[in-house]
N, C-alpha and C positions, 0 to 999 in steps of 0.2 A: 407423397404427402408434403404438403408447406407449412414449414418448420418457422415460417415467419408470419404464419395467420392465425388468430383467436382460434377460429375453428380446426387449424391442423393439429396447432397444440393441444387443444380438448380431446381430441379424437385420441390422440399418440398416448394422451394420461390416463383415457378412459378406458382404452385398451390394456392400459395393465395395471387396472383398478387404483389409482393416486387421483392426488390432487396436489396444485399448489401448497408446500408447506413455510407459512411465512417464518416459524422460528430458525429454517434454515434459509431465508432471504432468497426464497425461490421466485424469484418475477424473470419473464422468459424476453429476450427481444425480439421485436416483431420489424424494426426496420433494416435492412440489410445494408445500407448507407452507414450506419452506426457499426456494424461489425467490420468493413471496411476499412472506416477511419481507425481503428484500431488494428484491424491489420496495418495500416500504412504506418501507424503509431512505432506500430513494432520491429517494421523495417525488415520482415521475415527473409529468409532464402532458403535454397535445400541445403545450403553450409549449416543452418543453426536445428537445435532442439529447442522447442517449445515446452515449458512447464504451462499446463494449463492449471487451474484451480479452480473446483467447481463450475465445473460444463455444461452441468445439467443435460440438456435433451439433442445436444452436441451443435447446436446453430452455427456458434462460432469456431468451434472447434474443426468445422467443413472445413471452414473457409483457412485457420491455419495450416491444416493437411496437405491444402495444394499448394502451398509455399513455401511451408517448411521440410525438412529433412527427416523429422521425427516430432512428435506431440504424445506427448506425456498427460495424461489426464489424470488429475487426481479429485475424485467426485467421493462425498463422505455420507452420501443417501445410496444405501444399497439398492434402492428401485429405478432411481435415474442413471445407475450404475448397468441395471437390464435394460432402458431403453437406448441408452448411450451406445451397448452391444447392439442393438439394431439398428441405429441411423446410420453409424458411421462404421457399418462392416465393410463397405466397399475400399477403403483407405489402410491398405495395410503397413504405415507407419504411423499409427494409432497406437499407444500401450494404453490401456485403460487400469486405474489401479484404483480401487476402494478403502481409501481411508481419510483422516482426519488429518488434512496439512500441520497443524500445528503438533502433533504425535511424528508426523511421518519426517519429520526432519530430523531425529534420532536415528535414522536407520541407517544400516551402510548404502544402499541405493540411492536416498537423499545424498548424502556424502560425498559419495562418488560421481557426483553429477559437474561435468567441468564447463566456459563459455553456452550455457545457456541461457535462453530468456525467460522472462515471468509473467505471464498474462493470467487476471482474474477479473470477475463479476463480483465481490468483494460485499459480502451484509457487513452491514454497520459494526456488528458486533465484534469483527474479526479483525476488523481494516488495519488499525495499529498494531494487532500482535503480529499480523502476519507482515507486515510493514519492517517492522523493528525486526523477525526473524532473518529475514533475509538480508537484512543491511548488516547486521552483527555475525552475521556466520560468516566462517574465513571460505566460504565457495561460495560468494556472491554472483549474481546473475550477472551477465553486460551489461541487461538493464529489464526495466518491469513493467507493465503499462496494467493499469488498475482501470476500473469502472468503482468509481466511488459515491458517495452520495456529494452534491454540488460544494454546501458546508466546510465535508470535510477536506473534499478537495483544496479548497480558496484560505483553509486552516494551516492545511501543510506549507502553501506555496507563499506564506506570508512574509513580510515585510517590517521592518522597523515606519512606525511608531506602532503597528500592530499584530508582532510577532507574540508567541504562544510556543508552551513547551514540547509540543506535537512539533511546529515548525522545526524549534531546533534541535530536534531530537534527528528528525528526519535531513537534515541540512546539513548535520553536521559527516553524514556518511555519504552524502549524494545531493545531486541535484534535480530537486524536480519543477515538474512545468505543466500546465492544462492544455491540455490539446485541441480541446472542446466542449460546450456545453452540452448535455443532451435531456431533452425534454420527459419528465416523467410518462407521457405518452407513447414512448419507443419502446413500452414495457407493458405486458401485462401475466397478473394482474400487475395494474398500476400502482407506482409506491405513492406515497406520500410527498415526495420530494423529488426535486429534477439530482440531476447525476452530471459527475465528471469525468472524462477521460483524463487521465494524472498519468503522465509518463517520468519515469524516474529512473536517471543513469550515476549508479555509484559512482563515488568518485575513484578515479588510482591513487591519490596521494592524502592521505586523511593531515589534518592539522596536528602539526608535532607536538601535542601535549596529552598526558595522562587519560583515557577518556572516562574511566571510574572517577577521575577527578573534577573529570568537566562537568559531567552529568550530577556529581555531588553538589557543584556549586548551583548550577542551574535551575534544579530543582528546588533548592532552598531559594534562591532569588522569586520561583515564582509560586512559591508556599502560598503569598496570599496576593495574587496578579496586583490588584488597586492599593497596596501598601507602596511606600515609599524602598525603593531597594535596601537602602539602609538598614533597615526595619527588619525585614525578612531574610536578608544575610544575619545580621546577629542573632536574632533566632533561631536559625537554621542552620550557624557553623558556631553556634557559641561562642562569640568574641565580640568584646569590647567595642561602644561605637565608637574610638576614638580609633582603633587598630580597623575597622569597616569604613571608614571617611579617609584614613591614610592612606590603604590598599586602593581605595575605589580613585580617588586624586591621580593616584601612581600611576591608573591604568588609563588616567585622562578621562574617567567618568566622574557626571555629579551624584553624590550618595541622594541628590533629592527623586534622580531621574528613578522610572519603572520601568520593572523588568520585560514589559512587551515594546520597550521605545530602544532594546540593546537591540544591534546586529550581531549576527555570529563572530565575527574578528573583535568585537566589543569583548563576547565572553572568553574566546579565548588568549587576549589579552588579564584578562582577568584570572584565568586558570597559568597563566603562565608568570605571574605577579603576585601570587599567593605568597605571604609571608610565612 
């Protein structure tokens, strides 16, 4: 069966009575170029383990098996979980495990899990938590390559004058980077929106300042994005604009400038300059 045509994936779902369900961001790929490039993304060998993340009808999860050493699938549809058991029985350094990435990182098996990679097909809905879980836990990956929606890709990998709290949320633990663009077409059913491949390698040496602290100020900086910084620090850290124009001078910022026009060494100048 061809796991990358309309009609093979009709058949494989109609065989064990499903369908596409879009609140679990189930859209299948159909182009095998696109699995590819993310395998290349990920730079697999039989040295590493693959964390997959929702696999669904295991397309791409073939194609990690012959590269990698071991693939770990975590699929949190119990039915994609029985078709998953058929595609991909012939590969037996497959684990297949049914549950809910964002639960399953409590467990000791999550835990225990050391130098491995993170590959997902990523719904909208999950992108940042799952994003943020794996950058703040002390058994980070080597690194992660995502399928994301275009957006949020080009959101993560931004830039001063139009950084965003996402950006440096995720910047401040890692670096990420767009691999490629992929056409809403390489999917069905088809989303709404074309996709990125966002490959993402933590960093080893995180910036030596407080990060409950960083994240305290940052967030208050970008309380209300179009307000003047000024503005949004006082509100945000309760302090006087004359102690918010001192500190912001100190750190070599204008109190007029906004918080999407800082770079990350901006904030953490910032966080390290706190009166």
């Amino acid at each position: 069966m061809d796991l990358y045509s309309i009609k093979g994936i009709k058949e494989l779902l109609r065989a064990h009575n499903t369908a596409p369900k879009d609140r679990l961001g189930q859209n299948f790929l159909l182009e095998k170029r696109v699995a590819v490039k993310m395998l290349g993304a990920t730079d697999v060998s039989l040295k590493d383990t693959v964390l997959e993340i929702g696999p669904g009808i295991g397309t791409l999860t073939k194609e990690l098996a012959k590269s990698a050493g071991k693939v770990i699938t975590v699929e949190k549809d119990p039915v994609m979980v029985d078709i998953l058991k058929e595609t991909v029985k012939d590969f037996p350094n497959i684990e297949i495990i049914q549950a809910d990435i964002l639960v399953l990182r409590q467990t000791k098996e999550f835990l225990s899990l050391s130098k491995f990679k993170v590959v997902a097909n990523l719904p909208y809905y999950i992108t940042s938590p799952v994003i943020r879980m794996f950058l703040e836990t002390k058994n980070k990956p080597k690194l992660m390559v995502f399928m994301v929606q275009k957006e949020v890709g080009q959101r993560i990998c931004a830039k001063p004058p139009d950084m965003n709290l996402l950006a440096v949320s995720v910047q401040f633990f890692a670096e990420p980077k767009i691999v490629s663009f992929i056409s809403k077409g390489a999917f069905w059913p088809r989303p709404k929106v074309d996709s990125a491949i966002l490959k993402i390698v933590p960093k080893k040496e995180l910036s030596p300042v407080d990060s409950s602290l960083f994240f305290y100020i940052v967030k208050a900086g970008f309380k209300q994005p179009r307000k003047q910084l000024v503005n949004n620090l006082m509100q945000g850290l309760k302090l006087k604009r004359e102690e918010i124009e001192t500190w912001l001078h100190k750190a070599g910022i204008q109190p007029t400038k906004r918080a999407e026009t800082l770079s990350l060494k901006d904030w953490v100048s910032l966080t390290k300059s706190l009166p």
